[in-house]
Residue frames as a rotation matrix with the C-alpha (Angstrom) as fourth column:
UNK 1
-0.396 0.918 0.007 15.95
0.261 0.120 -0.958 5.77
-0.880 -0.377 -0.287 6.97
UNK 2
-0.720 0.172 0.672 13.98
0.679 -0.026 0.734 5.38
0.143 0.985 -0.098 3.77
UNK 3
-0.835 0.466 -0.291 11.21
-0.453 -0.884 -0.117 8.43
-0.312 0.034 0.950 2.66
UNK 4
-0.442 0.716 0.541 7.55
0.819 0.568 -0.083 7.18
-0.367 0.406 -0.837 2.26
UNK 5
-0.740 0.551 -0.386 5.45
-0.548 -0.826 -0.131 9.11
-0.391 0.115 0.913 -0.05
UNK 6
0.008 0.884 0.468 1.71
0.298 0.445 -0.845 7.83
-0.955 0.146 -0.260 -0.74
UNK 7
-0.845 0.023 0.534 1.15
0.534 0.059 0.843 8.06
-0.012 0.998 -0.062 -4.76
UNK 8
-0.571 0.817 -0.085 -2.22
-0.804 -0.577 -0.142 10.01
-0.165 -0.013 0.986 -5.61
UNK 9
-0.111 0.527 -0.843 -3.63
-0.313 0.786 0.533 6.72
0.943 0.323 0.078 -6.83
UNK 10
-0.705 -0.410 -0.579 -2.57
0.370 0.483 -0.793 5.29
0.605 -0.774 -0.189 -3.35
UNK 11
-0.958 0.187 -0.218 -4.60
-0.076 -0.897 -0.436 7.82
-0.277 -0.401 0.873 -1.75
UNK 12
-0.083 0.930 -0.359 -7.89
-0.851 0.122 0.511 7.48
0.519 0.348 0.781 -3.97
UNK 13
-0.250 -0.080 -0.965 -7.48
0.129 0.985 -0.115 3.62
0.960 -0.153 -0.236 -2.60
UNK 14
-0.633 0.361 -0.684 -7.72
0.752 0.078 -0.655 4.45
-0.183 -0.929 -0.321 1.31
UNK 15
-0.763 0.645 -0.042 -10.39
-0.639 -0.762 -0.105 7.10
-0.100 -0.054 0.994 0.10
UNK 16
-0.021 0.804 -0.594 -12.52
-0.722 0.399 0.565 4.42
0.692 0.441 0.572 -1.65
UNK 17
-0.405 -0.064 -0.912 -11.63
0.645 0.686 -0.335 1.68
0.648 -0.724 -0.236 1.30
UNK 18
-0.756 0.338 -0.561 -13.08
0.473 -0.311 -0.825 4.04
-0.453 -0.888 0.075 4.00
UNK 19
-0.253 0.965 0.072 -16.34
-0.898 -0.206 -0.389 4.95
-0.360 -0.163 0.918 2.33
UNK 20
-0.420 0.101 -0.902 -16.59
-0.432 0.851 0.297 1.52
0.798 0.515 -0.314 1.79
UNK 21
-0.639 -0.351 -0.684 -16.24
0.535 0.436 -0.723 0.58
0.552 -0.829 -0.091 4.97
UNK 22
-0.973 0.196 -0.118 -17.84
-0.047 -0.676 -0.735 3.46
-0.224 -0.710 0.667 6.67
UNK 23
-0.668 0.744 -0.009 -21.12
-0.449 -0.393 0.802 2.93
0.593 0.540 0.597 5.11
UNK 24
0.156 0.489 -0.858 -21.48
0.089 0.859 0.505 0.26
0.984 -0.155 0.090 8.09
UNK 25
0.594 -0.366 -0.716 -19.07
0.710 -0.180 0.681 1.69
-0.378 -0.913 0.153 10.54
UNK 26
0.822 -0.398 0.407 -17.39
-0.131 -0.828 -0.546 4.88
0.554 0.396 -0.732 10.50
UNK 27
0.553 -0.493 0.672 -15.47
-0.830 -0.261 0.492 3.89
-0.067 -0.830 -0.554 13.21
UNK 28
0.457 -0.448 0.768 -14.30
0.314 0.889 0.332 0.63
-0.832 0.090 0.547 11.72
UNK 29
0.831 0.130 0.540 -13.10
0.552 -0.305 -0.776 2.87
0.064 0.943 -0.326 8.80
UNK 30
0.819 -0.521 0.242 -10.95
-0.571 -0.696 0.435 4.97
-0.058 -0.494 -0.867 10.95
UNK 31
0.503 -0.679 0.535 -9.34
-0.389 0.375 0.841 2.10
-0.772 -0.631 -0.076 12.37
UNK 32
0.475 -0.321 0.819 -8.55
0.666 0.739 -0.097 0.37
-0.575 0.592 0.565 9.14
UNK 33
0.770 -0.313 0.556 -7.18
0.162 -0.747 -0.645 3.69
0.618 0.586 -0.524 7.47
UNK 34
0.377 -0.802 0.464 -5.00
-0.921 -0.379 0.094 4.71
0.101 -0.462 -0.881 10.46
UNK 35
0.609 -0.353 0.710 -3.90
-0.120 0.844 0.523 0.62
-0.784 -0.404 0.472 10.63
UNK 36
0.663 -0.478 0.576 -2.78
0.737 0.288 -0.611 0.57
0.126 0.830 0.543 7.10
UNK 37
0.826 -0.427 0.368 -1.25
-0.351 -0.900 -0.257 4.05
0.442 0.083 -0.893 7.32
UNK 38
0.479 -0.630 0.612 0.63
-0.798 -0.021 0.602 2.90
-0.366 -0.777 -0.513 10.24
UNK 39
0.685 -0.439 0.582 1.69
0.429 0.888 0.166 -0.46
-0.589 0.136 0.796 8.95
UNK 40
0.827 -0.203 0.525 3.33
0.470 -0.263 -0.842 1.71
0.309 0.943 -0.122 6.24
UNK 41
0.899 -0.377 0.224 5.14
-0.437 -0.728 0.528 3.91
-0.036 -0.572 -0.819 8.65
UNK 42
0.603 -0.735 0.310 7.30
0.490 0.649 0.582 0.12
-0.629 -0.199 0.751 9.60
UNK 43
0.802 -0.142 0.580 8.51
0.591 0.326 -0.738 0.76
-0.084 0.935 0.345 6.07
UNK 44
0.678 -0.600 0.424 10.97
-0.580 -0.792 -0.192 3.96
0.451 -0.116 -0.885 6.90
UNK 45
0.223 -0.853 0.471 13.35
-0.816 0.101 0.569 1.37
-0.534 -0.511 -0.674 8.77
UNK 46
-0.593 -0.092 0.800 12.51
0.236 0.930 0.282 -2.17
-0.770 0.356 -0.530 7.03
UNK 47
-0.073 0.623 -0.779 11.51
-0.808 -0.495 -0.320 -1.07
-0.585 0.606 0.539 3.34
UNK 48
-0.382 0.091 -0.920 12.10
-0.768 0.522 0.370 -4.22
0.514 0.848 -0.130 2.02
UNK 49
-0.785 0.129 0.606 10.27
-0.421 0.606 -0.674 -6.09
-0.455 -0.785 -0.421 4.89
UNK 50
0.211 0.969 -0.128 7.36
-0.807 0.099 -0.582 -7.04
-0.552 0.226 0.803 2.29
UNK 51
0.114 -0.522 0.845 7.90
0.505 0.763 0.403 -9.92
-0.856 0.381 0.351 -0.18
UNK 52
-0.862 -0.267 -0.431 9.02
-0.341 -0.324 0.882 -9.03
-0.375 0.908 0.189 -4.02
UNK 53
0.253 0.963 -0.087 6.37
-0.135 -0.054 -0.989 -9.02
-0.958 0.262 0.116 -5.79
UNK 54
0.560 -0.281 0.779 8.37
0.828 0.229 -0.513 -7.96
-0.034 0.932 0.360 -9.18
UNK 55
-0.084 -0.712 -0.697 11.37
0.562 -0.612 0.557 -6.20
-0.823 -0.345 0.451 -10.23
UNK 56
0.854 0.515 0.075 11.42
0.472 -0.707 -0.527 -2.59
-0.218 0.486 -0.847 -12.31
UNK 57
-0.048 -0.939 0.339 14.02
0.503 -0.316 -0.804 -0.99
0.863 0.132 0.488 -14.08
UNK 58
0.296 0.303 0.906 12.58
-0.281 -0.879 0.386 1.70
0.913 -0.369 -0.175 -11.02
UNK 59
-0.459 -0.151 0.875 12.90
-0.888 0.115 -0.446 -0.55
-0.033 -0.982 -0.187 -8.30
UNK 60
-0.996 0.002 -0.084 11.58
0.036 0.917 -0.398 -3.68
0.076 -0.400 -0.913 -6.52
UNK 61
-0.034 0.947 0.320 7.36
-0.719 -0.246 0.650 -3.57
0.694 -0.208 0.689 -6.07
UNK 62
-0.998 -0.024 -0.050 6.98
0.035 0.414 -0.910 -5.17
0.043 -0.910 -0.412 -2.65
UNK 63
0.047 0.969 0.244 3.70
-0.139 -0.236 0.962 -6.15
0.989 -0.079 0.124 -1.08
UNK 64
-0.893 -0.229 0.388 3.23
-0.366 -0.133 -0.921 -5.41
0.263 -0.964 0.035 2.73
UNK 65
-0.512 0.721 -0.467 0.40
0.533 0.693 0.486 -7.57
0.674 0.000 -0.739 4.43
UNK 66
-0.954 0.126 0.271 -2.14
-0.297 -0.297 -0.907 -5.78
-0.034 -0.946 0.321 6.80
UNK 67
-0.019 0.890 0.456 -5.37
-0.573 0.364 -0.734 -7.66
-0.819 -0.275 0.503 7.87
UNK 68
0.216 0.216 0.952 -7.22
0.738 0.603 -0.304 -8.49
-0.640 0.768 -0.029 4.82
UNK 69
0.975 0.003 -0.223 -5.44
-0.146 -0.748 -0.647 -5.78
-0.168 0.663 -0.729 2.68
UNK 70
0.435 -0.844 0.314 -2.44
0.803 0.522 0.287 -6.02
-0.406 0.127 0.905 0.65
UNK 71
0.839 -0.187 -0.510 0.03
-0.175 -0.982 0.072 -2.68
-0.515 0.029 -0.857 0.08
UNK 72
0.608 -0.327 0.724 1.69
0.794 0.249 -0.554 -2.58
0.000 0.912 0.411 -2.92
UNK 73
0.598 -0.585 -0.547 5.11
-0.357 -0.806 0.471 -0.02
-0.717 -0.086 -0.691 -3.00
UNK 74
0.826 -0.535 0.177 7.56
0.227 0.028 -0.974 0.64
0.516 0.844 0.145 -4.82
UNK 75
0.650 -0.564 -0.510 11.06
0.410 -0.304 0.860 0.43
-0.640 -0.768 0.033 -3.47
UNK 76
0.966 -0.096 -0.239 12.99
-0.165 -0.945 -0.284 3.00
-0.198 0.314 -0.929 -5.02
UNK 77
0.509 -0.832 -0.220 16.93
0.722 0.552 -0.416 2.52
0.468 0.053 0.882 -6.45
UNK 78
-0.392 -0.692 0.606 17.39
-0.069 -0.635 -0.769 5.95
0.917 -0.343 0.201 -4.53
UNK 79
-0.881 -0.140 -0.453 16.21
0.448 0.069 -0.892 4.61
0.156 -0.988 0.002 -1.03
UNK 80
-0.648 0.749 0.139 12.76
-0.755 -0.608 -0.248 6.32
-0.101 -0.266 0.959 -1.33
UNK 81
-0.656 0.681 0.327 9.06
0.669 0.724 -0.167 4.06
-0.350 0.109 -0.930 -0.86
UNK 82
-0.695 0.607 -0.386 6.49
-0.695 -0.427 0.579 4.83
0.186 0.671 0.718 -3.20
UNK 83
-0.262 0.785 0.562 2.81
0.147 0.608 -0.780 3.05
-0.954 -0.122 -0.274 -1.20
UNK 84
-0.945 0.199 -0.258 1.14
-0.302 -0.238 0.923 2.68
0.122 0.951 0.286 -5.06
UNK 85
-0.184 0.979 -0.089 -2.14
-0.596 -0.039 0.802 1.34
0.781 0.201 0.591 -3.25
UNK 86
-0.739 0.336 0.584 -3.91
-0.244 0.674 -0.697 -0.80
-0.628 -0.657 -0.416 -0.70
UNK 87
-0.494 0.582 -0.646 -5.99
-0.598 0.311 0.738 -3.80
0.631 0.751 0.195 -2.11
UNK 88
0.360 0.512 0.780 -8.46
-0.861 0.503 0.067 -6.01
-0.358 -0.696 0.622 -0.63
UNK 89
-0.456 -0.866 0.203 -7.00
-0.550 0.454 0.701 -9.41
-0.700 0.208 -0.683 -0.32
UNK 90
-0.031 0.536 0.844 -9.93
0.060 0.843 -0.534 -10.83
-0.998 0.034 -0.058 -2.26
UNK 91
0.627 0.047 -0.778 -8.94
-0.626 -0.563 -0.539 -8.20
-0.464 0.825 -0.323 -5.12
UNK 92
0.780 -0.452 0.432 -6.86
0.625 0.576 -0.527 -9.56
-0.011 0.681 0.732 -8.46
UNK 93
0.517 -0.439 -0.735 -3.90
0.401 -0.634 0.661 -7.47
-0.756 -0.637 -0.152 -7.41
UNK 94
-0.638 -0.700 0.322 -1.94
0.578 -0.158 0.801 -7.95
-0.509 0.697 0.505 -10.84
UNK 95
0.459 0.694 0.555 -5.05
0.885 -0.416 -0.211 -6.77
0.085 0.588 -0.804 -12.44
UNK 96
0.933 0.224 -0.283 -4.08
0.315 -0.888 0.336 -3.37
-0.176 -0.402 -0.899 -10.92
UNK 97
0.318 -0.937 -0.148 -0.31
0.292 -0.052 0.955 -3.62
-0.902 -0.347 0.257 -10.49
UNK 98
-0.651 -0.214 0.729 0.01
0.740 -0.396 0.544 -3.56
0.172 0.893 0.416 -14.85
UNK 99
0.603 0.779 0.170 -1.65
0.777 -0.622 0.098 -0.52
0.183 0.073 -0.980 -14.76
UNK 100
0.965 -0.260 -0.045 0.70
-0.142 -0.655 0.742 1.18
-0.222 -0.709 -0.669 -12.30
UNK 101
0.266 -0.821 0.506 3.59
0.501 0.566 0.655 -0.49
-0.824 0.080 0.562 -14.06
């Protein structure tokens, strides 16, 4: 069973997605934070269940689909997931990804 750990960047991401969101619904904010969370969770049995995105001397970056958001990780060469963010799908994901690279 693989270890998920959320990235601080990750983190700022579902911070800025749920006062995004919440400025219309607070309750549609919830749900999309605790959906994405959870979709992540999958990842502890099936870490490579996303597609390859690109490979790192670090690992694989995978992207994991939920709704209209795409979750960007890092699979680890010791067996550990690194979430590096949630994007809307309408976002330029590479924009971000060289950054985090």
């Amino acid at each position: 069973m693989a270890k998920v750990r959320w990235t601080s960047e990750a983190e700022r991401w579902l911070g800025e997605i749920y006062s995004y969101i919440s400025q219309d619904n607070v309750n549609a904010a919830q749900q999309v934070i605790a959906g994405i969370y959870k979709k992540t969770q999958i990842l502890k049995d099936f870490p490579e269940m996303g597609y390859k995105y690109r490979t790192e001397p670090e690992g694989d970056i995978r992207i994991l689909l939920y709704g209209h958001y795409r979750i960007a990780y890092l699979t680890r060469n010791d067996g550990t997931v690194d979430i590096l963010g949630a994007f809307h799908g309408a976002m330029r994901i590479d924009r971000y990804l060289e950054i985090l690279a």
